[in-house]
C-alpha positions in Angstrom: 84.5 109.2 120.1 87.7 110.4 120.8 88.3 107.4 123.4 87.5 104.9 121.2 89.7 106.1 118.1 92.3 105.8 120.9 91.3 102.4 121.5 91.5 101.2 118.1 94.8 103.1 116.7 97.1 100.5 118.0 94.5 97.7 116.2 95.2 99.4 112.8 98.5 99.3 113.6 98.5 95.8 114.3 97.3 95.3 110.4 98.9 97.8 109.0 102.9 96.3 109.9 101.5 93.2 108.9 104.6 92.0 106.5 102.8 89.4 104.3 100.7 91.7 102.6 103.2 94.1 102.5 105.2 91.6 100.9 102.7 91.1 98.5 101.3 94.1 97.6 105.7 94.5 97.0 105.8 92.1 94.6 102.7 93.1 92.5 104.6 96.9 91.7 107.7 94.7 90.6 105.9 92.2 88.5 104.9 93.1 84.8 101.3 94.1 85.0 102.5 96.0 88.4 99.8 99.2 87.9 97.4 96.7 87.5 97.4 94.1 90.1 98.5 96.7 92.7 95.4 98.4 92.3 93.3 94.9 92.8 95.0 94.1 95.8 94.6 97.7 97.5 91.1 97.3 96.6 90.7 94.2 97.6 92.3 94.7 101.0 90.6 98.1 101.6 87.1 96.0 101.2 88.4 93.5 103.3 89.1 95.7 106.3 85.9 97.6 106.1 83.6 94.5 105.6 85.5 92.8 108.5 85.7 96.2 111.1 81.8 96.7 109.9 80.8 93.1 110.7 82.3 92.9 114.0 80.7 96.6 115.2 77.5 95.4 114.5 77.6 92.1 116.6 79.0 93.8 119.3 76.8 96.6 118.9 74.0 94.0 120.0 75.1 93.3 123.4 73.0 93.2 126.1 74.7 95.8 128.3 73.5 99.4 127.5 74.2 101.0 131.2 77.7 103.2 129.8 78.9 102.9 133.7 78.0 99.2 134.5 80.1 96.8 134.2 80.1 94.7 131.0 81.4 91.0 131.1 79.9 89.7 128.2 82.3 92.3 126.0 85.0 91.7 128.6 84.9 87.8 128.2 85.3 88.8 124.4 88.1 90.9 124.6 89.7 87.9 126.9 89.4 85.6 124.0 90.6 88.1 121.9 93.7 88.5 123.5 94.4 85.0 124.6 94.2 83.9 121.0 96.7 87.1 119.7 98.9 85.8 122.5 98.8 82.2 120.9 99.4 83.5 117.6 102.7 85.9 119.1 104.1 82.4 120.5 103.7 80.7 117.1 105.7 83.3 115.2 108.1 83.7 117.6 108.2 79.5 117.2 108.3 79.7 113.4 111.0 82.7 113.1 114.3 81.1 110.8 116.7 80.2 112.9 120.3 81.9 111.8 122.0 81.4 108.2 118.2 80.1 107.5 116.5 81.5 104.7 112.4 82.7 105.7 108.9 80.8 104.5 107.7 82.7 102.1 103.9 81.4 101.3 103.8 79.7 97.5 101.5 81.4 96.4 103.9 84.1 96.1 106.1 82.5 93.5 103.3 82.6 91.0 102.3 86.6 92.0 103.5 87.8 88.7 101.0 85.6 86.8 98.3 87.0 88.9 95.5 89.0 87.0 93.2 91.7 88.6 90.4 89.7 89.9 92.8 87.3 91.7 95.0 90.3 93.3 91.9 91.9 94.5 90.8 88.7 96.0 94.2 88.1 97.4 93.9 91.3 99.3 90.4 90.5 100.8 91.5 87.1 101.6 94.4 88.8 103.6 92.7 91.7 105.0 89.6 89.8 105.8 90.2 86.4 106.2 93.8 86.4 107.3 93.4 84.7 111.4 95.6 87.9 112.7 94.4 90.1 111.1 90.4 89.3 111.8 91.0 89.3 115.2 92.6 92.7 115.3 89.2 93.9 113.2 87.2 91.9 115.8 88.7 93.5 118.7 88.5 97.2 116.6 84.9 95.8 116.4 84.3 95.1 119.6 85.4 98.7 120.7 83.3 101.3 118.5 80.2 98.8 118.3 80.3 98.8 122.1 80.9 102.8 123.0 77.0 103.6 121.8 78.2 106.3 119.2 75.8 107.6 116.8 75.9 106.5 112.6 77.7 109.2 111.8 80.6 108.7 114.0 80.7 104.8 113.7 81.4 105.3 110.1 83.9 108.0 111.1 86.1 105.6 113.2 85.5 103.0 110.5 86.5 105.0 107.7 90.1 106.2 110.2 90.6 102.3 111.2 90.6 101.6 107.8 93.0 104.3 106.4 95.5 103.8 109.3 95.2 99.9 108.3 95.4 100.1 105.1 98.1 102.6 104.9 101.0 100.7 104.1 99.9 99.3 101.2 98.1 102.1 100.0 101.4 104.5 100.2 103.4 102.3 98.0 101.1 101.5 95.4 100.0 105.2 95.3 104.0 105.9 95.5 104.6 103.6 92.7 101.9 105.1 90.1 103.3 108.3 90.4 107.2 107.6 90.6 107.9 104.1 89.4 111.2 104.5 88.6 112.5 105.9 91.7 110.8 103.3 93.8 111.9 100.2 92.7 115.2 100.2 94.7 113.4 100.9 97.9 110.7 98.9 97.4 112.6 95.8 96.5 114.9 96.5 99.8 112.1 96.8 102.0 110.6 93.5 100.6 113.9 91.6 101.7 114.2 93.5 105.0 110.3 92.6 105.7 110.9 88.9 104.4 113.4 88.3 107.1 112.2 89.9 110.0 108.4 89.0 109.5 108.3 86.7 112.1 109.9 88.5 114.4 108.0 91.8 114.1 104.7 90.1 114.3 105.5 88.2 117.0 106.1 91.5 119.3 103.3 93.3 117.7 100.9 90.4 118.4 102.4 90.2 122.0 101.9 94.2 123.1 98.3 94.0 121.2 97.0 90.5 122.9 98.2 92.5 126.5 97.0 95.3 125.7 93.6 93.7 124.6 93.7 91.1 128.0 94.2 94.6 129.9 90.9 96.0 128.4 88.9 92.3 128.7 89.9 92.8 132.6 88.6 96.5 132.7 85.7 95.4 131.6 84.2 93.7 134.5 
């Protein structure tokens, strides 16, 4: 068990410095009704990462290979895939980063965020957690990992559960931050939602990049 929470530590990375969410999760403590849609959105993307991670184990807990010291190109193949596409998706930020003096994309749907009520922030957060493209493949390759390394229930829904906290972790600290010191955390959190604005592209570009490697380097293991 120990190998593959090893494995799948630098794919709950990968969602947890996601900046979007982040961003959004950000901008929920600073609107209005902040205790409220904060708490819809960390549900909502909680959900989304377990349902995702869980959905992914199980497919991959299907395949045809159940020798532990053969080798296994159908998971291999999979992992390729996986890492081609997280590749793909590093060149496209890199691509879209805002060029100097250039203020960043921000998605629309953020200008209307403090209009949002509690059903739509907790589907916000699913959407992102589970839906998101770079985000799903992450899940899918943390999938692919403990649904593959024939562990029994009870550990399976031990990784699970520590994908999920590590993934979930930055948006969980802040909005648990924020319902217990508002006050002192607006400053910081509205300075961290600038920094994260502007850099977004950048950092996921990198973090995509070492991930899609790292995630080639396994698919090639495999065979």
């Amino acid at each position: 068990m120990g190998a593959v929470i090893g494995d799948i530590l630098p794919l709950a990375l990968g969602v947890a410095i996601s900046p979007i969410p982040i961003i959004a999760a950000i901008l929920m403590l600073l609107s209005p009704k902040a205790r409220v849609t904060s708490v819809g959105f960390l549900l909502g993307w909680v959900i989304g990462i377990v349902v995702a991670v869980t959905v992914f184990t199980l497919l991959s807990s299907v395949l045809p290979e159940d020798d532990p010291d053969a080798s296994k190109p159908i998971q291999g193949v999979i992992q390729l895939i996986l890492g081609v596409l997280l590749l793909l998706l590093a060149v496209r930020q890199w691509r879209g980063r805002p060029k100097a003096g250039e203020d960043p994309k921000m998605p629309k749907w953020m200008q209307a965020i403090d209009k949002v009520t509690f059903p739509v922030a907790f589907g916000l957060g699913f959407l992102l957690s589970a839906i998101n493209p770079k985000n799903l493949l992450m899940a899918a390759g943390a999938g692919v990992d403990i649904g593959s390394a024939s562990l029994e229930t009870g550990e399976i829904v031990l990784v699970i559960a520590i994908f999920t906290l590590l993934a979930a972790s930055t948006v969980l600290v802040p909005v648990v931050g924020y319902l217990i010191a508002a006050d002192r955390l607006r400053g910081p959190l509205d300075a961290l939602r600038v920094w994260l604005g502007r850099e977004n592209a950048i950092i996921m570009a990198v973090l995509l990049l070492v991930i899609g490697v790292s995630m080639i380097g396994k698919g090639i293991g495999s065979f």
